[in-house]
C-alpha positions as CSV (number, residue, x, y, z in Angstrom):
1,X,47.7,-47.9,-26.4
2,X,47.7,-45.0,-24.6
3,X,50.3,-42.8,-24.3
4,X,49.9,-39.7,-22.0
5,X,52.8,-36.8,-21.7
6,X,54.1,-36.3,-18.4
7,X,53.3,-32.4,-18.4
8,X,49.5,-33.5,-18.5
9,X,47.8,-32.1,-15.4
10,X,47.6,-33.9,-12.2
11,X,45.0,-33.0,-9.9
12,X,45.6,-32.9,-5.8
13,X,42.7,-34.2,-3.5
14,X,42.9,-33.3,-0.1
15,X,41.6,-35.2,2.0
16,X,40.1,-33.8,5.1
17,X,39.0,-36.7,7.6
18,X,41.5,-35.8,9.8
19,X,40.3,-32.4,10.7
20,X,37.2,-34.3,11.5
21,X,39.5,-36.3,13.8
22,X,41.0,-33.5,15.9
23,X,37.8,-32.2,16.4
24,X,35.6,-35.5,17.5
25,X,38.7,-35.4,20.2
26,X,37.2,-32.9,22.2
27,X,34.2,-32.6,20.9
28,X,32.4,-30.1,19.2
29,X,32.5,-27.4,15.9
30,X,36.1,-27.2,15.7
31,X,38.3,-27.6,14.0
32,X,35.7,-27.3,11.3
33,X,36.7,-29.5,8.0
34,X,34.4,-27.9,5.6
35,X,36.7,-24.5,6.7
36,X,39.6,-27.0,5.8
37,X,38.3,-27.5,2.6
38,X,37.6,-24.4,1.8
39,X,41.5,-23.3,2.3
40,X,42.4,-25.9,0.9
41,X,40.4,-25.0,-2.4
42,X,42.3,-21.4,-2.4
43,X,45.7,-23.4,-2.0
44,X,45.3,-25.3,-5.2
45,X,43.3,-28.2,-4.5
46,X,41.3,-29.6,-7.5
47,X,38.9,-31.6,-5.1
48,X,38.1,-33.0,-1.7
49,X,37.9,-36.1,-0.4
50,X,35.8,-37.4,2.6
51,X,35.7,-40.7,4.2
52,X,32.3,-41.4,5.9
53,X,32.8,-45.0,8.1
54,X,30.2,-46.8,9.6
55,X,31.3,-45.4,13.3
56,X,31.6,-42.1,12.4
57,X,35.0,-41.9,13.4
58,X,36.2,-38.4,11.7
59,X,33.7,-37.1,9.2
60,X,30.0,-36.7,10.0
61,X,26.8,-37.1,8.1
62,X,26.2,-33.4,9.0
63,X,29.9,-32.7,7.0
64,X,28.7,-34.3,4.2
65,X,25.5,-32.5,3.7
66,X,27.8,-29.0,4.2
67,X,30.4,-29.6,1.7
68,X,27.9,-30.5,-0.9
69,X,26.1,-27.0,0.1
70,X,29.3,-25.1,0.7
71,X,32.0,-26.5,-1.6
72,X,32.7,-25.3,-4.8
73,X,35.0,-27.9,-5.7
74,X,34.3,-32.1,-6.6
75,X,34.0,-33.7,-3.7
76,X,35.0,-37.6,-3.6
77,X,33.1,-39.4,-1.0
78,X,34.7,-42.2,0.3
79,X,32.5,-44.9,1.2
80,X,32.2,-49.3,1.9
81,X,29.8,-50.9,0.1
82,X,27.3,-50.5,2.4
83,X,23.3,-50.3,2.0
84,X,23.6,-47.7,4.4
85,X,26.1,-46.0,2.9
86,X,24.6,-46.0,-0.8
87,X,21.1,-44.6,0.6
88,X,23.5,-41.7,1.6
89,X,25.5,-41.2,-1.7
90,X,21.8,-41.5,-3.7
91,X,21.0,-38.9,-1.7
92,X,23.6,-36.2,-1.3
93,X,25.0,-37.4,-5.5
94,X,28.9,-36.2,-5.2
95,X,30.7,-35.9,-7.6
96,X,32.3,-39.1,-7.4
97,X,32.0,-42.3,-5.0
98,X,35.1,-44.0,-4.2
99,X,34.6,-47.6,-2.6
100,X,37.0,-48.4,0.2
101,X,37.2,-51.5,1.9
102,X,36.4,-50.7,5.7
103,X,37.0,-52.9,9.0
104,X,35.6,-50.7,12.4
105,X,39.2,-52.1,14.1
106,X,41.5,-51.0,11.8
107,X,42.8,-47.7,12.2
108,X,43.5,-46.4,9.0
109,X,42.5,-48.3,5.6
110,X,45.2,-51.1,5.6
111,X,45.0,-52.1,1.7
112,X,43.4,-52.2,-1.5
113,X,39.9,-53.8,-1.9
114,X,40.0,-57.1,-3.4
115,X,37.5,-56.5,-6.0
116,X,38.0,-59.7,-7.5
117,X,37.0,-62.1,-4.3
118,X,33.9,-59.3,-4.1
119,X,32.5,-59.3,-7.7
120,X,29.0,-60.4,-6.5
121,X,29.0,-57.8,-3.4
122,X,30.2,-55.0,-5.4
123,X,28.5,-55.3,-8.5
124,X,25.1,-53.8,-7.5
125,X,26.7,-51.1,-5.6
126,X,28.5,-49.8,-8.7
127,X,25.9,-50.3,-11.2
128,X,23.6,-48.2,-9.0
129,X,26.1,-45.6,-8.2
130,X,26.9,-45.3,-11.9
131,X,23.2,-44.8,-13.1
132,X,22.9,-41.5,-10.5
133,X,25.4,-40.1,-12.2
134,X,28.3,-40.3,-10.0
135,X,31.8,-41.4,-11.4
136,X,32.8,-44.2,-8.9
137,X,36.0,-45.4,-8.2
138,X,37.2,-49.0,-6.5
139,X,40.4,-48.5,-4.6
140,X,42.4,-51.1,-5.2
141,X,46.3,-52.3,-4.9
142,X,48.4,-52.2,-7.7
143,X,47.4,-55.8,-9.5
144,X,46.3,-56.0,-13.5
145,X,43.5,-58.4,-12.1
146,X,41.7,-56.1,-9.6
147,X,42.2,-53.6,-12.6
148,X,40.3,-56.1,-14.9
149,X,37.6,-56.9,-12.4
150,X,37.5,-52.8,-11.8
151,X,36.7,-52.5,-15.3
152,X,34.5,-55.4,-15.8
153,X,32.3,-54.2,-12.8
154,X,31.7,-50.7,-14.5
155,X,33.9,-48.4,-12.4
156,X,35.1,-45.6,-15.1
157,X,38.2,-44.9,-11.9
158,X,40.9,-46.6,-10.0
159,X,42.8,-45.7,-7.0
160,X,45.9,-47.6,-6.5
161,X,47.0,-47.8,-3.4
162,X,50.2,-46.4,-2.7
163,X,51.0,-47.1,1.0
164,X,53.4,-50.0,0.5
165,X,55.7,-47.5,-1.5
166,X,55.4,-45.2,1.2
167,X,56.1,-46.7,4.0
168,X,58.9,-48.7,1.7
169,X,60.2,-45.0,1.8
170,X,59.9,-44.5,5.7
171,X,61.4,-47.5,6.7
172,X,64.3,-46.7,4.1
173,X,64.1,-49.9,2.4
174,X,65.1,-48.6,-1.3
175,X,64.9,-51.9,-3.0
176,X,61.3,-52.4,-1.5
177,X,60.6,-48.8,-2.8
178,X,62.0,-49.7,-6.0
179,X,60.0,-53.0,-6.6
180,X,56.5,-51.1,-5.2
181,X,56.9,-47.7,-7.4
182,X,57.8,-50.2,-10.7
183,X,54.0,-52.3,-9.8
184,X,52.4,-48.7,-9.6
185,X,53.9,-47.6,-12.9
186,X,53.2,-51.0,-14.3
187,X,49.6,-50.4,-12.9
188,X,49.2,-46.9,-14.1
189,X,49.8,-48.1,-17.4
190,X,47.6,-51.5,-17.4
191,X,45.0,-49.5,-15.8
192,X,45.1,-46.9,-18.6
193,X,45.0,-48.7,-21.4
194,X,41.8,-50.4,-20.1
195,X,40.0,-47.1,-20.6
196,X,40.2,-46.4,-16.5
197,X,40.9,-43.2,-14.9
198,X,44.0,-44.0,-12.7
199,X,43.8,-41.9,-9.6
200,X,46.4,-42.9,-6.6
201,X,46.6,-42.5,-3.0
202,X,47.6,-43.2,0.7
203,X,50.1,-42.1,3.1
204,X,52.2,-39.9,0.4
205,X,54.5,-37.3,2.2
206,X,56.7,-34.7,0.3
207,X,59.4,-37.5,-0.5
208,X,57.2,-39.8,-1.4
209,X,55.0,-37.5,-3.8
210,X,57.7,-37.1,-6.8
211,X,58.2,-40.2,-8.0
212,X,54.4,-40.8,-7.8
213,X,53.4,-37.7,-9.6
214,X,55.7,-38.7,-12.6
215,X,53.8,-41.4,-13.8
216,X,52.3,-39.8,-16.5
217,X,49.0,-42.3,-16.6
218,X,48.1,-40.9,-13.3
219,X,45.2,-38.3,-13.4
220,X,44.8,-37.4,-9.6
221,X,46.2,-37.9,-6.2
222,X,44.5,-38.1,-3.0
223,X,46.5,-37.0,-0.3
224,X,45.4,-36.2,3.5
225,X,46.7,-37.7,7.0
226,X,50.6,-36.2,5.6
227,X,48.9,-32.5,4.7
228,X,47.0,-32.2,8.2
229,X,49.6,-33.4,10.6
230,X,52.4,-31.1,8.5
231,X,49.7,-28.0,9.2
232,X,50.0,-28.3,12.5
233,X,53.9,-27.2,11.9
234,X,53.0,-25.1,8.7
235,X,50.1,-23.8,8.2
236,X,47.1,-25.8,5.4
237,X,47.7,-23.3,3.5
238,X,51.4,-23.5,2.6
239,X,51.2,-27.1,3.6
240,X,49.0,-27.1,0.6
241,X,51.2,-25.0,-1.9
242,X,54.6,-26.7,-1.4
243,X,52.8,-30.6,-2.1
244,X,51.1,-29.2,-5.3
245,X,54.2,-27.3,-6.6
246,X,56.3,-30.8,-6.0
247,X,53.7,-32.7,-7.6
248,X,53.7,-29.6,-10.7
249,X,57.5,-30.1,-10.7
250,X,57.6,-33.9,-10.9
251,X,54.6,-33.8,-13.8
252,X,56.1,-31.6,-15.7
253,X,59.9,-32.4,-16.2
254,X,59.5,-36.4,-15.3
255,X,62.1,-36.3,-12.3
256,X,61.8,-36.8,-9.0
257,X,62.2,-33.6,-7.3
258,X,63.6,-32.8,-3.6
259,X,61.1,-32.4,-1.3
């Protein structure tokens, strides 16, 4: 069984898809995400995280190619299990692949991937991925039968999806946010003793992050949409600094700290 102490590290992520965002507004080079990513490297990130859709929505094909060149740090690319986007990950090789599930109407990723209604699908996709080299990941929701399927498929990572807790938080709901953080402990735990990474992600905010940065199973959090909208009131930078020194706090004494 695994048992991991809660003062283990815990990476931070950023995401920067929304820099892309602000920018394909107006059109243009900026604001320029690969400069985003590199403050946030010199905040305290451990990685990036970039989500190339289909539409090209935020983050470009030209991004892509410039934070492999430029970055320093992992970068995570977020992808569906596309042909089109495989041909892209085989070429550029990141450090990781994390599979998303993607619709062009939705505006934000609404849920976990059901891995287990897309064994067939996803199967390939992974198997390819893995042989490259890359670590892939499947994001899923927090369910010990996507987990299984996860496992099964080859996937050495999963992100569990953490937006029901969250927005269990925002809508002030604390039973709700009580029931979702106990499936994403239970998760954490399942997920581990599987032999899977457990990553864990989507729409965490500074109250949100403490709770989720105690579970000691948990390896890394992606966190982005909250860290780019707070900049625009605080800076990346410091935006940056005060989410990893909550998420430091949280792993290292177990509690949930004030935001």
């Amino acid at each position: 069984m695994t048992n991991l102490p809660t003062s283990s590290p815990l990476r931070l992520g950023v995401n920067i898809d929304h820099v892309a965002t602000i920018r394909n507004a107006r059109g243009g080079m900026h604001p320029d995400p690969v400069r985003a990513a590199l403050i946030a490297a010199a905040a305290g990130a451990n990685g990036i995280t970039a989500h190339l859709r289909e539409d090209r929505r935020h983050i470009s094909d030209n991004d892509i190619a410039r934070l492999m060149q430029e970055l320093a740090l992992p970068l995570n690319l977020e992808m569906a299990a596309t042909d089109e986007m495989l041909a892209i990950a085989l070429n550029h090789k990141p450090h990781a692949v994390c599979i998303v599930p993607e619709r062009r109407e939705e505006l934000t990723t609404e849920g976990g991937l059901d891995a287990a209604a897309q064994h067939n699908h996803l199967a390939p996709y992974v198997r390819e991925l893995v042989d490259a080299g890359m670590r892939v990941s499947l994001f899923v929701n927090p369910d010990k039968v996507q987990l299984a399927v996860a496992k099964a498929l080859g996937a050495q990572v999963v992100e569990l999806h953490t937006g029901a807790y969250c927005d269990a938080l925002i809508d002030q709901d604390a039973e709700a946010a009580a029931h979702e953080l106990r499936r994403l402990q239970a998760a954490a735990r399942e997920g581990a003793d599987m032999g899977l990474e457990m990553h864990a992600g989507h729409g965490i905010t500074f109250e949100g992050v403490t709770a989720i940065a105690a579970i000691p199973e948990l390896v890394e959090l992606n966190i982005g949409h909250f860290l780019i909208g707070e900049a625009i009131f605080g800076g990346l930078d410091s935006t940056i600094r005060r989410m990893r020194g909550l998420m430091d706090s949280a792993r290292r004494t177990g509690n949930v700290a004030t935001a």
